[in-house]
gemmi code that builds the backbone of each chain (N, CA, C; Angstrom):
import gemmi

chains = {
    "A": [
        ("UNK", (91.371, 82.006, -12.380), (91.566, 82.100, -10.923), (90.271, 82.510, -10.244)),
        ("UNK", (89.841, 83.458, -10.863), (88.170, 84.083, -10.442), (87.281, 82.496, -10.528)),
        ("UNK", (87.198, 81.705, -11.763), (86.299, 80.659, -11.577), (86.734, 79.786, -10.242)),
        ("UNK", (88.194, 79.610, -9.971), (88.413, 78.821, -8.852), (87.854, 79.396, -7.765)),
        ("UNK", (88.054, 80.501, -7.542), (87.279, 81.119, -6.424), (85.860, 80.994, -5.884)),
        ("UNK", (85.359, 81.051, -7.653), (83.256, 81.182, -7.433), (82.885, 79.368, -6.731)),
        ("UNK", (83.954, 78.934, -7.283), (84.040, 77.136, -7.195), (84.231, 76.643, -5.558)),
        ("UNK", (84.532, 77.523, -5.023), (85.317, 77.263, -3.677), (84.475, 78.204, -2.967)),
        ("UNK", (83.633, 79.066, -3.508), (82.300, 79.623, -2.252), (81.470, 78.585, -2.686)),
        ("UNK", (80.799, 78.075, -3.783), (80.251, 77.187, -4.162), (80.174, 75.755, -3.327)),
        ("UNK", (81.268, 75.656, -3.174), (81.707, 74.555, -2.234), (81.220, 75.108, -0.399)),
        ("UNK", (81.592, 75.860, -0.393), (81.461, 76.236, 0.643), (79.954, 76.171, 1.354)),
        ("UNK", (78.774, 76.771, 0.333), (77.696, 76.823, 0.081), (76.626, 75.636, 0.686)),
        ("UNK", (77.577, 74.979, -0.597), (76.921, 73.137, -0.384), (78.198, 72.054, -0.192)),
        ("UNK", (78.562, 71.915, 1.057), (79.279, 71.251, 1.561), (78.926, 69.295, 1.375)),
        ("UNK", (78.790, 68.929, 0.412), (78.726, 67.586, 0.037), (80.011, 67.252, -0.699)),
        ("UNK", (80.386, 66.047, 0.230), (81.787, 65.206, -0.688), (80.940, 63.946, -1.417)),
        ("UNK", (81.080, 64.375, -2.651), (80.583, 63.419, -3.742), (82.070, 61.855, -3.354)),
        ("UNK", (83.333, 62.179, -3.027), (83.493, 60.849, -3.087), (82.793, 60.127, -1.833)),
        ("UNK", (82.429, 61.074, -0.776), (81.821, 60.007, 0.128), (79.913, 59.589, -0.225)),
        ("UNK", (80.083, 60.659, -0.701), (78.652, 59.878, -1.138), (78.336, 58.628, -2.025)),
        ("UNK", (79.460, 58.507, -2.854), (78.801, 57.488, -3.591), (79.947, 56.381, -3.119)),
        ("UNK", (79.794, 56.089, -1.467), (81.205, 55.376, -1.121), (80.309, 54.172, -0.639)),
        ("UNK", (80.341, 52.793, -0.887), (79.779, 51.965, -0.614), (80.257, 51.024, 0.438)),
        ("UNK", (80.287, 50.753, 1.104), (80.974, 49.721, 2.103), (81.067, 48.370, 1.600)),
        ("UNK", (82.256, 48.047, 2.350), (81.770, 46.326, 1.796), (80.406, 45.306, 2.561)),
        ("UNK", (80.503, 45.972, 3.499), (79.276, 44.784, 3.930), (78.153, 45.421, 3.161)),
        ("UNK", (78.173, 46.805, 2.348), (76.843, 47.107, 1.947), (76.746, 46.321, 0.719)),
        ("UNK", (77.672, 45.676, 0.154), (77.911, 45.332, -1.353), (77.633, 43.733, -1.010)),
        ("UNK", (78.231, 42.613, -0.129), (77.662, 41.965, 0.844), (76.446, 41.955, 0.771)),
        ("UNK", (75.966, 42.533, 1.446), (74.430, 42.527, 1.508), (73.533, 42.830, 0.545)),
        ("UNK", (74.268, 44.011, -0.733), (73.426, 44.041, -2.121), (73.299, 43.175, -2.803)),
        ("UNK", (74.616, 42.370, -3.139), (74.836, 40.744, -3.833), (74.011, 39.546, -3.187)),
        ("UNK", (73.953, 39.973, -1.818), (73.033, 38.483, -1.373), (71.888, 38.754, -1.702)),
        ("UNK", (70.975, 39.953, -1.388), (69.969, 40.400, -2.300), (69.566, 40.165, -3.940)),
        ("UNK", (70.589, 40.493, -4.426), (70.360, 39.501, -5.767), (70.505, 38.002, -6.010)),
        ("UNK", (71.241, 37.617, -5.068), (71.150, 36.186, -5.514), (69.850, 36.081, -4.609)),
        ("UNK", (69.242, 36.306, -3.869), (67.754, 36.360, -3.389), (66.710, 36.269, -4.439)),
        ("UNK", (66.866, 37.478, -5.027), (66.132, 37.784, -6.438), (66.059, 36.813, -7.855)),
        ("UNK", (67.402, 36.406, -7.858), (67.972, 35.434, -8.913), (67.564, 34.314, -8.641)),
        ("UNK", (66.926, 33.546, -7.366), (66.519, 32.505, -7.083), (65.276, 32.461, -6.903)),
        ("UNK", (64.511, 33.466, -6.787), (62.921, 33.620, -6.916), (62.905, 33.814, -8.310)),
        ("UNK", (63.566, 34.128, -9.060), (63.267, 34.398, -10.555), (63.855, 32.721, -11.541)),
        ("UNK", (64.540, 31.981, -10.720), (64.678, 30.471, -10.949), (63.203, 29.822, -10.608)),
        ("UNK", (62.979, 29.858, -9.333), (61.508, 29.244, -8.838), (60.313, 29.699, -9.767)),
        ("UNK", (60.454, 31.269, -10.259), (59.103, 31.408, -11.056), (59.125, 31.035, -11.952)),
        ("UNK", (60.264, 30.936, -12.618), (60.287, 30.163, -13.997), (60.219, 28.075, -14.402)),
        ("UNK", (60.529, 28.050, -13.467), (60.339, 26.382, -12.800), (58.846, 26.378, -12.945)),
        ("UNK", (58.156, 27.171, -11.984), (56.184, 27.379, -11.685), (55.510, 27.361, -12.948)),
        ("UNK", (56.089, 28.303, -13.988), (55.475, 28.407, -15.075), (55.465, 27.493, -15.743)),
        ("UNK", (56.631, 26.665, -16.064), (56.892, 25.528, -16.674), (55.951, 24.399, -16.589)),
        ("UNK", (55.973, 24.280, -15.003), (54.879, 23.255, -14.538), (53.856, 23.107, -14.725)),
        ("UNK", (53.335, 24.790, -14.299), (52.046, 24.838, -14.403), (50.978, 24.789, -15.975)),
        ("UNK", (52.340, 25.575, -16.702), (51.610, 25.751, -18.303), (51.647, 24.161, -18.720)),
        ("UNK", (50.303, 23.567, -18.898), (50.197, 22.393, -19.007), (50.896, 22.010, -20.873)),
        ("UNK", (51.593, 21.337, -21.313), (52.006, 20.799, -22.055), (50.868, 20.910, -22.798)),
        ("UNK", (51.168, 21.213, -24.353), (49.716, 20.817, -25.540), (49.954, 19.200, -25.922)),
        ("UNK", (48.507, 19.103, -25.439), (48.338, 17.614, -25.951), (48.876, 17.760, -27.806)),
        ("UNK", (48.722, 16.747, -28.225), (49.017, 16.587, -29.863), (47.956, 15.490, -30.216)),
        ("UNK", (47.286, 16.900, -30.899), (45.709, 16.290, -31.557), (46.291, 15.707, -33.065)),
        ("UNK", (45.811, 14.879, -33.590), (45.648, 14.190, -34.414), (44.831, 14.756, -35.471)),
        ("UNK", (45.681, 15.312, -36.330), (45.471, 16.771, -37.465), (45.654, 16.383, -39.062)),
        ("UNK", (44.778, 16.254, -39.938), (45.274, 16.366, -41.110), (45.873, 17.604, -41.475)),
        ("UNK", (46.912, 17.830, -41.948), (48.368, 19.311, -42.046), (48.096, 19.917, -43.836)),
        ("UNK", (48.040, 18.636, -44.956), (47.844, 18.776, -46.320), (47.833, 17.901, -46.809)),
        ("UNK", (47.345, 17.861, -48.615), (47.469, 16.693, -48.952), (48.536, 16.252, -49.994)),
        ("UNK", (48.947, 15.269, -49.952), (50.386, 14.915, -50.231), (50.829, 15.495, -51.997)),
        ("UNK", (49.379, 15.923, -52.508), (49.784, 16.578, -54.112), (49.874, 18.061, -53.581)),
        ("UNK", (49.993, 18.447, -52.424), (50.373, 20.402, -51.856), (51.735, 20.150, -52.349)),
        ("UNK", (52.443, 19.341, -52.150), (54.413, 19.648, -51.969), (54.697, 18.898, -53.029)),
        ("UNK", (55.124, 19.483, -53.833), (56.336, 18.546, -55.142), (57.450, 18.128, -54.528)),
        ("UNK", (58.214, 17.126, -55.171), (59.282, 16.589, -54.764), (60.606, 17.522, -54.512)),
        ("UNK", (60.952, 17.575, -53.507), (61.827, 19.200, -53.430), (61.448, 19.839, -52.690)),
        ("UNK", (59.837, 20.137, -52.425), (59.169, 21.408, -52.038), (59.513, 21.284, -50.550)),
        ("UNK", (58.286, 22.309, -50.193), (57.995, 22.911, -48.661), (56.548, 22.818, -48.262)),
        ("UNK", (56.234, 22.508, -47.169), (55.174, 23.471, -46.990), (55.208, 23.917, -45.409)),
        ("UNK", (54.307, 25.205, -45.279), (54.426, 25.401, -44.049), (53.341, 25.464, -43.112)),
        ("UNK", (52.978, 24.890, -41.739), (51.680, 24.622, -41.399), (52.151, 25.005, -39.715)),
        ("UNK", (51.060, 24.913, -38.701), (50.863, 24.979, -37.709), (50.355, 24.214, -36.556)),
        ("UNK", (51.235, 23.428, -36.028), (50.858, 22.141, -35.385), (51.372, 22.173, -33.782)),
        ("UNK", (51.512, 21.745, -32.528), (50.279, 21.449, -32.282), (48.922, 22.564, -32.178)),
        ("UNK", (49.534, 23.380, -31.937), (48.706, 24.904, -32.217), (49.000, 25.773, -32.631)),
        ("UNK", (47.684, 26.494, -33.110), (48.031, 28.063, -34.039), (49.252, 28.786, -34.113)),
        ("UNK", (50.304, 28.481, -33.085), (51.093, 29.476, -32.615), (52.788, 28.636, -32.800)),
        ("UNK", (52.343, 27.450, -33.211), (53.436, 26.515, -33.317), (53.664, 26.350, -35.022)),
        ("UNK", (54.674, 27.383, -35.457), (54.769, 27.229, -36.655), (55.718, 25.768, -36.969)),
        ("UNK", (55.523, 25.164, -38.303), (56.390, 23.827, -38.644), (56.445, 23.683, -40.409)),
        ("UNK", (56.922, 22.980, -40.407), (57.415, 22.926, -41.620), (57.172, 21.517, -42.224)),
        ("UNK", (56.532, 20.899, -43.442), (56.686, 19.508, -43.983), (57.570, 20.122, -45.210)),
        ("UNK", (58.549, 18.789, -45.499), (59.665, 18.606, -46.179), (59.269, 17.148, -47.245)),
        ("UNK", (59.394, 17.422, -48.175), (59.438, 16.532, -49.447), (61.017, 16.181, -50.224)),
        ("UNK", (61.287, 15.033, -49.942), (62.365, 14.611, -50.486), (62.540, 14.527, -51.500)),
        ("UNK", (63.344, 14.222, -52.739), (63.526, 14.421, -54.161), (62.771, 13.041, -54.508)),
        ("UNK", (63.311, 11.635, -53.016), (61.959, 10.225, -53.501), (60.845, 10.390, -52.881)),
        ("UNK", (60.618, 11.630, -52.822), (58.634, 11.701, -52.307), (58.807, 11.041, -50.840)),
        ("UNK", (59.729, 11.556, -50.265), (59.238, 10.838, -48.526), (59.170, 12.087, -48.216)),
        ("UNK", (58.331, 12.135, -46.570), (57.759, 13.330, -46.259), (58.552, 13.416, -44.920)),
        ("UNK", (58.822, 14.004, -44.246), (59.151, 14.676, -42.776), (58.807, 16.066, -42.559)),
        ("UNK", (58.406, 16.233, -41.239), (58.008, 17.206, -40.480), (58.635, 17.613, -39.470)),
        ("UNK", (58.798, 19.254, -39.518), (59.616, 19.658, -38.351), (59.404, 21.606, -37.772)),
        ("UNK", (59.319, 21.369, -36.251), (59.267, 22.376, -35.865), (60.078, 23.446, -36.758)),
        ("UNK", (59.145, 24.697, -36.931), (60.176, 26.030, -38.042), (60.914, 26.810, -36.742)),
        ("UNK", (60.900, 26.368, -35.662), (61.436, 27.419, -34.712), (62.719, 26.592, -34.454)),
        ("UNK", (63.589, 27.475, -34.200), (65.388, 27.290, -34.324), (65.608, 26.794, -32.987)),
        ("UNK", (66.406, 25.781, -32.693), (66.533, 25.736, -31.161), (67.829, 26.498, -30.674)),
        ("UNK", (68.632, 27.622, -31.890), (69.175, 28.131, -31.175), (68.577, 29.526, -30.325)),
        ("UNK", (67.942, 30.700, -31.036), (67.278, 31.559, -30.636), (66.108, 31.873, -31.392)),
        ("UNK", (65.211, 30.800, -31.890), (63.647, 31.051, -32.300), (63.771, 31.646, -33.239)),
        ("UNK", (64.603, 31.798, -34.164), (63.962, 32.181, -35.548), (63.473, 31.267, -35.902)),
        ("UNK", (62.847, 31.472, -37.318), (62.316, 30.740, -38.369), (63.227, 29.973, -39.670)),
        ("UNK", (63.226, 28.723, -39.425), (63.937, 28.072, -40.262), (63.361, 27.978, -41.552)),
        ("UNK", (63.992, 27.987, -42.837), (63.562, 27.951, -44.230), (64.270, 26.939, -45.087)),
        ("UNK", (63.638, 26.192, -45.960), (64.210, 24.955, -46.470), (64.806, 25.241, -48.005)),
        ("UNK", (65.579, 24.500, -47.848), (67.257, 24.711, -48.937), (67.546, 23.207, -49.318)),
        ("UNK", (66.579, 23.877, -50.419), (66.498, 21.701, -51.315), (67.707, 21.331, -51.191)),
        ("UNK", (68.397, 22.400, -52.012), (69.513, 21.775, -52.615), (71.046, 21.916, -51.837)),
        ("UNK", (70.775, 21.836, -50.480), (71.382, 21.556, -49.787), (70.792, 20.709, -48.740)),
        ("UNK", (69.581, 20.207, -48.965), (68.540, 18.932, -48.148), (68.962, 19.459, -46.660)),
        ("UNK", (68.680, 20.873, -46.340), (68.535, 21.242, -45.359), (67.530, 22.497, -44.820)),
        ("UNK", (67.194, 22.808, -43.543), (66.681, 23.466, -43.494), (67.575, 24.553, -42.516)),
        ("UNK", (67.876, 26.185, -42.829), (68.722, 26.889, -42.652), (68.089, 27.613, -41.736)),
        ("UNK", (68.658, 28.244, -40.914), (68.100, 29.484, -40.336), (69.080, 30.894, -40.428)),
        ("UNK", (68.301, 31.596, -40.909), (69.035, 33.230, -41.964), (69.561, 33.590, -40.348)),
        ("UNK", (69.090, 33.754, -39.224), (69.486, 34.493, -38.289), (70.865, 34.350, -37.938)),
        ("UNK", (71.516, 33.155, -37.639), (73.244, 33.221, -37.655), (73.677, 31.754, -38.155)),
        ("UNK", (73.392, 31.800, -39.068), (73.300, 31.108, -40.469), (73.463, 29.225, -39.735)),
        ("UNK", (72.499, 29.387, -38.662), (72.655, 27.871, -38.012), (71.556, 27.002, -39.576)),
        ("UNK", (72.513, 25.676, -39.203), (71.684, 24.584, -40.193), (71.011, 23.351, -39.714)),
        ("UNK", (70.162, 22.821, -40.047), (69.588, 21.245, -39.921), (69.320, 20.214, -40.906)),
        ("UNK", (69.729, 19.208, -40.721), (69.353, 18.344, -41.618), (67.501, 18.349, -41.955)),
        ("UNK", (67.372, 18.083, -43.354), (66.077, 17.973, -43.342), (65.314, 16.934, -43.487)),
        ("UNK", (66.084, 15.944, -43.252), (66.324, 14.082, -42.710), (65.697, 14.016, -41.378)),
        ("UNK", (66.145, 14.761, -40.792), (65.919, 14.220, -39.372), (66.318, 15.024, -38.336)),
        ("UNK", (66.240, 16.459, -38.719), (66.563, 17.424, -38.178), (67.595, 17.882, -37.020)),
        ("UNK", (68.436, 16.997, -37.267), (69.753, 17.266, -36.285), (70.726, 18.184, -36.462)),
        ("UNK", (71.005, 19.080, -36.049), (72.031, 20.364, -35.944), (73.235, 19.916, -36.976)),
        ("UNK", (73.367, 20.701, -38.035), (74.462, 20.426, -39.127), (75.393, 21.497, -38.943)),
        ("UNK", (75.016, 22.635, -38.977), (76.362, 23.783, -38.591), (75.166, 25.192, -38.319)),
        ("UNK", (76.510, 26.243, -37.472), (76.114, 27.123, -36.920), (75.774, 26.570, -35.460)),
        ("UNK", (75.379, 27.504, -35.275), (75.006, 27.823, -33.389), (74.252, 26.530, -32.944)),
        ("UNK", (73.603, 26.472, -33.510), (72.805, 25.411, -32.696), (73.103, 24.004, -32.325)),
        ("UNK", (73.028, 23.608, -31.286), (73.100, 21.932, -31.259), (72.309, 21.315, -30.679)),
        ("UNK", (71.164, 21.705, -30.517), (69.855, 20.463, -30.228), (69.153, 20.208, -31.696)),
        ("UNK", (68.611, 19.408, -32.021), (67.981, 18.922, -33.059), (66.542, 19.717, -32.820)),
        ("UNK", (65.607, 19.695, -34.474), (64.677, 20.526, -34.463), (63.445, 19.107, -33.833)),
        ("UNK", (62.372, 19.721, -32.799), (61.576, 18.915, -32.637), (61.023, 18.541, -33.991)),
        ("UNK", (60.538, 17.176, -34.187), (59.592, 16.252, -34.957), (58.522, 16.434, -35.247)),
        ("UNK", (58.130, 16.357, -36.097), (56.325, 16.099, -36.181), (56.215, 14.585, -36.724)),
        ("UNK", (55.098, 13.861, -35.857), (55.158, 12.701, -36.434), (53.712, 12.383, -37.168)),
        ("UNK", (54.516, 12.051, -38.656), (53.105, 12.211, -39.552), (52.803, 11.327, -40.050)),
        ("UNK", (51.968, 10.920, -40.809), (51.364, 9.796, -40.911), (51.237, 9.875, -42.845)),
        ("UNK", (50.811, 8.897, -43.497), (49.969, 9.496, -44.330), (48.538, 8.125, -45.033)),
        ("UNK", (47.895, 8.586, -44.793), (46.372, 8.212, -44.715), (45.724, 8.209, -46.152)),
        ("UNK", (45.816, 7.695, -46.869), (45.708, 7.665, -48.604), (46.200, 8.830, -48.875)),
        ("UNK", (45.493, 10.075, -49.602), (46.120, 11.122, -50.232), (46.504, 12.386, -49.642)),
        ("UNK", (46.256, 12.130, -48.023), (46.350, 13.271, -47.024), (47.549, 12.661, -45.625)),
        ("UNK", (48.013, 13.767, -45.323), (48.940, 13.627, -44.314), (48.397, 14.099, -43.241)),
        ("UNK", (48.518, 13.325, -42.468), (48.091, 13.770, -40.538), (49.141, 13.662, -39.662)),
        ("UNK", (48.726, 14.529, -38.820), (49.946, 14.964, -37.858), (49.511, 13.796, -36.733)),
        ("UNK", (50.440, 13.163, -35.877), (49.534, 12.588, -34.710), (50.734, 12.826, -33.400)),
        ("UNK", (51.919, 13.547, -33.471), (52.717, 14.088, -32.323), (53.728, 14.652, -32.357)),
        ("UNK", (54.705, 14.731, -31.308), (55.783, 15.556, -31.504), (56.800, 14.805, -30.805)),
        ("UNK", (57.922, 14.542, -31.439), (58.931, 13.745, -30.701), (60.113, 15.254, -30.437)),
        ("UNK", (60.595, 15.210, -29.518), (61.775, 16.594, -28.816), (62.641, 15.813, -29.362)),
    ],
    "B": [
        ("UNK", (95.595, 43.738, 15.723), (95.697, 44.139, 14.666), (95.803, 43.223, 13.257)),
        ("UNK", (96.649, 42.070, 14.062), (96.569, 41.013, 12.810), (95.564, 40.736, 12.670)),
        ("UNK", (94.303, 40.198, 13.701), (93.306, 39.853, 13.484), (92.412, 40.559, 12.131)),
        ("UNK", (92.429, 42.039, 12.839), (91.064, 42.895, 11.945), (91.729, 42.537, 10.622)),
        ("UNK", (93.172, 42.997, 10.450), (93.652, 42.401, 8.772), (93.093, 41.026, 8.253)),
        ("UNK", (93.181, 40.022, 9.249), (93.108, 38.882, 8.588), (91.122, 38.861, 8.455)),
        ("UNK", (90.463, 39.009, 9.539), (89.475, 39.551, 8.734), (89.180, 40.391, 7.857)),
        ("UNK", (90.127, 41.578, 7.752), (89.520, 41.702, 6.300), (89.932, 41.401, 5.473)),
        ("UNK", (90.846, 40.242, 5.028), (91.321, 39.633, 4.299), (89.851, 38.748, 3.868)),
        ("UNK", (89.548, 37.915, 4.831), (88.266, 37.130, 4.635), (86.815, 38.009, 3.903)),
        ("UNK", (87.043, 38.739, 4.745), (85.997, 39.478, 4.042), (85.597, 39.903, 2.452)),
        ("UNK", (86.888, 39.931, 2.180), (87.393, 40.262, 0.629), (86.875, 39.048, 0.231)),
        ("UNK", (87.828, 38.149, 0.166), (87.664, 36.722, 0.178), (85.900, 36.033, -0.051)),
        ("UNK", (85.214, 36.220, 0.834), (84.049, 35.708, 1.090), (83.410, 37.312, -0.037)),
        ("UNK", (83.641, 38.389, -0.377), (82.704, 38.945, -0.985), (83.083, 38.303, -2.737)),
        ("UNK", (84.527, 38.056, -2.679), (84.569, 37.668, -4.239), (83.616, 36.356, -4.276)),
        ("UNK", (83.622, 35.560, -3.275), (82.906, 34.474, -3.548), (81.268, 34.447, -3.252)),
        ("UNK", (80.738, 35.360, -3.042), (79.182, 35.491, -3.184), (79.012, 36.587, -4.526)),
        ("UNK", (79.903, 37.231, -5.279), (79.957, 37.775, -6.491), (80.087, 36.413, -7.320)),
        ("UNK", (80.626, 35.653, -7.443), (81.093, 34.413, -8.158), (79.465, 33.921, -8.346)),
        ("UNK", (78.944, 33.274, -6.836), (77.608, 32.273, -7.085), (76.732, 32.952, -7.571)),
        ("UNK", (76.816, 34.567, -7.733), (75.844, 35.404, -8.196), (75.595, 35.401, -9.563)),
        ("UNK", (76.973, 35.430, -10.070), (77.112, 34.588, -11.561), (76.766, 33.288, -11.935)),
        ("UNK", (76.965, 32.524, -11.169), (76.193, 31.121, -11.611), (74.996, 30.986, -11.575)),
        ("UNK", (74.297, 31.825, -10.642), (72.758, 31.978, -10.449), (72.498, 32.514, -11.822)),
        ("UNK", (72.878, 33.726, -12.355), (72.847, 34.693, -13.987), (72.444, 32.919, -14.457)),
        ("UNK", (73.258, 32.842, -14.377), (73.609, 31.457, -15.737), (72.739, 30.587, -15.623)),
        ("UNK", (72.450, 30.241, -14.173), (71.377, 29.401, -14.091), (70.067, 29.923, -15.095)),
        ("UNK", (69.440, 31.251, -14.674), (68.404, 31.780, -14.991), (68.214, 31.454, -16.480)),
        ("UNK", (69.491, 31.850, -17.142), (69.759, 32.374, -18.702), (69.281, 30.523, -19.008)),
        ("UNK", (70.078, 29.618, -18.695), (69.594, 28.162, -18.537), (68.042, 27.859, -18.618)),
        ("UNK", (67.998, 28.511, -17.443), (66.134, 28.066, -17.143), (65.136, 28.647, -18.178)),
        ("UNK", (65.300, 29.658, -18.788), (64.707, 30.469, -19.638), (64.515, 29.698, -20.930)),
        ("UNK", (66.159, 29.434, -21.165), (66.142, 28.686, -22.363), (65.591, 27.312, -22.577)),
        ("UNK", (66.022, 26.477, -21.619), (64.571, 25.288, -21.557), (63.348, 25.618, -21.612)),
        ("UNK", (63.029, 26.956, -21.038), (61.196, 26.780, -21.193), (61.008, 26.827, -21.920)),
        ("UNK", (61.907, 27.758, -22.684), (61.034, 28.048, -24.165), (61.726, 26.895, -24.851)),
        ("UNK", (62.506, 25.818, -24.929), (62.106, 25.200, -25.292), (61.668, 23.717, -25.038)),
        ("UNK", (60.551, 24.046, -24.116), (59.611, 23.248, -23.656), (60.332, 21.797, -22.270)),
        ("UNK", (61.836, 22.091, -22.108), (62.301, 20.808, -21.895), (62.064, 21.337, -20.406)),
        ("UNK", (61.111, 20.735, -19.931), (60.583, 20.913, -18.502), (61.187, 20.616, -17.416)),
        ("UNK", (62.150, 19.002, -17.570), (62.675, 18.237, -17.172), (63.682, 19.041, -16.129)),
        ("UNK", (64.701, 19.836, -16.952), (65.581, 20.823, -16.576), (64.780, 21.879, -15.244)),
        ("UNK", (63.647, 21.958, -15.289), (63.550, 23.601, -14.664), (63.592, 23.486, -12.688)),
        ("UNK", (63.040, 22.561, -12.379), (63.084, 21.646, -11.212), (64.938, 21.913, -10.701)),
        ("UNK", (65.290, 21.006, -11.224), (67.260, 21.173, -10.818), (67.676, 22.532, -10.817)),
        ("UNK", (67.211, 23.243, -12.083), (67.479, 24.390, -12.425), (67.501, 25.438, -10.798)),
        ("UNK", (66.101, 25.459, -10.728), (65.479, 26.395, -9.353), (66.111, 25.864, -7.833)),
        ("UNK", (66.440, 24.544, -7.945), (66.839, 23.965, -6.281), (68.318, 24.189, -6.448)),
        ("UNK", (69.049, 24.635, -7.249), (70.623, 24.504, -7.175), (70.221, 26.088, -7.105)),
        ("UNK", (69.410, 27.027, -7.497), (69.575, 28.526, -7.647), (69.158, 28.573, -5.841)),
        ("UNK", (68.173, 27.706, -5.254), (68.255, 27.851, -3.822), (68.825, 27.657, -3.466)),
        ("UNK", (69.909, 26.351, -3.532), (71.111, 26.049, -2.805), (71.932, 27.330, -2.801)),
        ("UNK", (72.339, 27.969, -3.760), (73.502, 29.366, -3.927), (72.937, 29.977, -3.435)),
        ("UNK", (71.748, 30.892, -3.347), (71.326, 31.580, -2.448), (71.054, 31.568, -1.101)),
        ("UNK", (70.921, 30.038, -0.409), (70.737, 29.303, 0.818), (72.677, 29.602, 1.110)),
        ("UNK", (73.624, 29.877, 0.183), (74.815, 29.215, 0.360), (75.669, 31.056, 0.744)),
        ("UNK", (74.976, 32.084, -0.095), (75.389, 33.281, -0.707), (74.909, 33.710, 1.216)),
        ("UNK", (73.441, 33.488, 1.724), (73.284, 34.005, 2.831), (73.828, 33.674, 3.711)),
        ("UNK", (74.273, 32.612, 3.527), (75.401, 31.748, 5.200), (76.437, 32.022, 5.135)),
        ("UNK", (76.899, 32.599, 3.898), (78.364, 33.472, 3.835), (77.937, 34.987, 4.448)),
        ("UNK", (76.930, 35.546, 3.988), (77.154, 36.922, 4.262), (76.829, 37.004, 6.154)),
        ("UNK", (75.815, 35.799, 6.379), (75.560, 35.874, 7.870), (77.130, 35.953, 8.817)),
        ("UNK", (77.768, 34.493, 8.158), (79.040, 34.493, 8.711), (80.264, 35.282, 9.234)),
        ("UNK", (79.928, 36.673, 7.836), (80.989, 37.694, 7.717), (80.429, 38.565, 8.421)),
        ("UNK", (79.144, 39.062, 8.242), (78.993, 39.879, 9.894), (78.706, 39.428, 10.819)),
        ("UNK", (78.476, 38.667, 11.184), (78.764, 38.145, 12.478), (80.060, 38.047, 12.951)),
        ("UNK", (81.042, 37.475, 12.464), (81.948, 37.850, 12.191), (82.785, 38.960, 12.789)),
        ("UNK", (82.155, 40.243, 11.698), (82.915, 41.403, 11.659), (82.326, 42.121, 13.327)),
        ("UNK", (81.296, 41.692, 13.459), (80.424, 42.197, 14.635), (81.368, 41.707, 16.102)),
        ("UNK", (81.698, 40.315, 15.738), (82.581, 39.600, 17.286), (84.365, 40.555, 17.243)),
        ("UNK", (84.453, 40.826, 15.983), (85.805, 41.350, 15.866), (85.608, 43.065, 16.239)),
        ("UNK", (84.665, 44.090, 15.896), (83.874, 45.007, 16.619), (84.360, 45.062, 18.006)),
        ("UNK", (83.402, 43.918, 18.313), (83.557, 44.307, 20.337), (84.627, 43.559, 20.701)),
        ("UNK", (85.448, 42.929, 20.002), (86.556, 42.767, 20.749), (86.989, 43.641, 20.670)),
        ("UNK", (87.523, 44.553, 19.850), (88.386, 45.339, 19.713), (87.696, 46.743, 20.626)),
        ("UNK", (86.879, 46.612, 20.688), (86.238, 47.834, 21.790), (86.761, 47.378, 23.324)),
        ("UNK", (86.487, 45.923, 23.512), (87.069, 45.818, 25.092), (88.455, 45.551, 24.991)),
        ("UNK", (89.168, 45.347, 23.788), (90.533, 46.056, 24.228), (91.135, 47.084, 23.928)),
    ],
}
model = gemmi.Model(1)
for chain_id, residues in chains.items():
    chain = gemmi.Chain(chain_id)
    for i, (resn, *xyz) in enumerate(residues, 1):
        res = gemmi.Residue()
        res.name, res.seqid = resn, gemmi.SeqId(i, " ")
        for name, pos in zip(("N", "CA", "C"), xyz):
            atom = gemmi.Atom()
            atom.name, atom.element = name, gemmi.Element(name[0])
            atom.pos, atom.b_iso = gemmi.Position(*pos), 0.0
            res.add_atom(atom)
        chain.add_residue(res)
    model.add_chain(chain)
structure = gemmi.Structure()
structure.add_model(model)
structure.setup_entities()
């Protein structure tokens, strides 16, 4: 009864009604929401700008390895069109070669190749791709992995683009 | 009296629906993001002019409702 009391000079003291303080109106909520969709649409436009502006990497015309790097089965892993663009060449059990972006088109992990399921997996939520032709086999993802289009030039393989 | 009700009926009304496009804008963004990174450029253009349209769409609602609430205001003051 004594604490109700100290509670009620207390009050008395500092006369603030917490429910009106944190009482929002509707036109204030109105006007906070149009504010974000304000925000939400400048943050559409900047991301549009960047897009534009970050000029596309050309696709230089790259020898990647040479075709005795990968046994029949194997892997290898290289960086095409630039340093920062990890990818993957794939060796079939009849020695044909394909190339393919290692980044997941569901959320950018790193895809890893699984002979013996002639696919290439990604550990992150166990999405799959063919390693044919890299089209979404199971899990999350359903865009296909970009291409590398390679060539091969007597005993060496060259990169010369990227098909999406 | 019916009036101020039925405005604020609208009002309700028109705030669920600029909460709504606010969400599609989210979605847009989450959209636009995900094309850049992966590279599909094509998308980001539509992406940004439909996020102006909702926001061009979100402000002509909120103009509407006070203005609106503002004509329903002074009426109710001059009667």
């Amino acid at each position: 009864m004594a604490d109700a009391h100290e509670q009620a000079r207390w009050r008395e003291d500092f006369p603030v009604r917490w429910d009106e303080d944190h009482y929002m109106t509707r036109r204030e909520l109105a006007k906070f929401l149009t504010l974000g969709s304000g925000l939400l649409a400048s943050v559409s436009v900047l991301i549009a700008a960047i897009g534009l502006t970050r000029a596309a990497p050309s696709a230089p015309v790259r020898t990647i390895a040479n075709v005795d790097d990968v046994p029949a089965g194997g892997s290898l892993l290289f960086r095409y069109p630039t340093d920062e663009d990890p990818c993957i060449l794939v060796r079939d059990g009849a020695g044909r070669f394909d190339a393919f972006s290692q980044v997941c088109t569901h959320l950018s992990c790193a895809v890893v190749h699984r002979p013996e399921q002639q696919a290439l997996a990604c550990p992150c939520h166990n999405g799959s791709f063919s390693a044919a032709d890299g089209r979404p086999l199971a899990g999350p993802p359903t865009r296909r992995l970009p291409r590398i289009v390679i060539e091969q030039q007597g005993t060496k393989l060259v990169a010369r683009g990227i098909e999406v | 009296m019916e009036t101020r009700q039925q405005g604020s009926v609208l009002f309700s009304a028109i705030l669920v629906l600029i909460a709504t496009l606010v969400v599609i804008q989210l979605w847009l963004v989450a959209a636009a993001l995900d094309a850049l990174l992966a590279r599909q450029i094509e998308v980001l253009v539509p992406t940004a002019a439909a996020s102006i349209v909702l926001f061009a769409l979100s402000a002509g609602l909120l103009w509407y409702v006070v203005s609106f609430d503002e004509r329903l205001r002074e009426w109710g003051q001059r009667g």
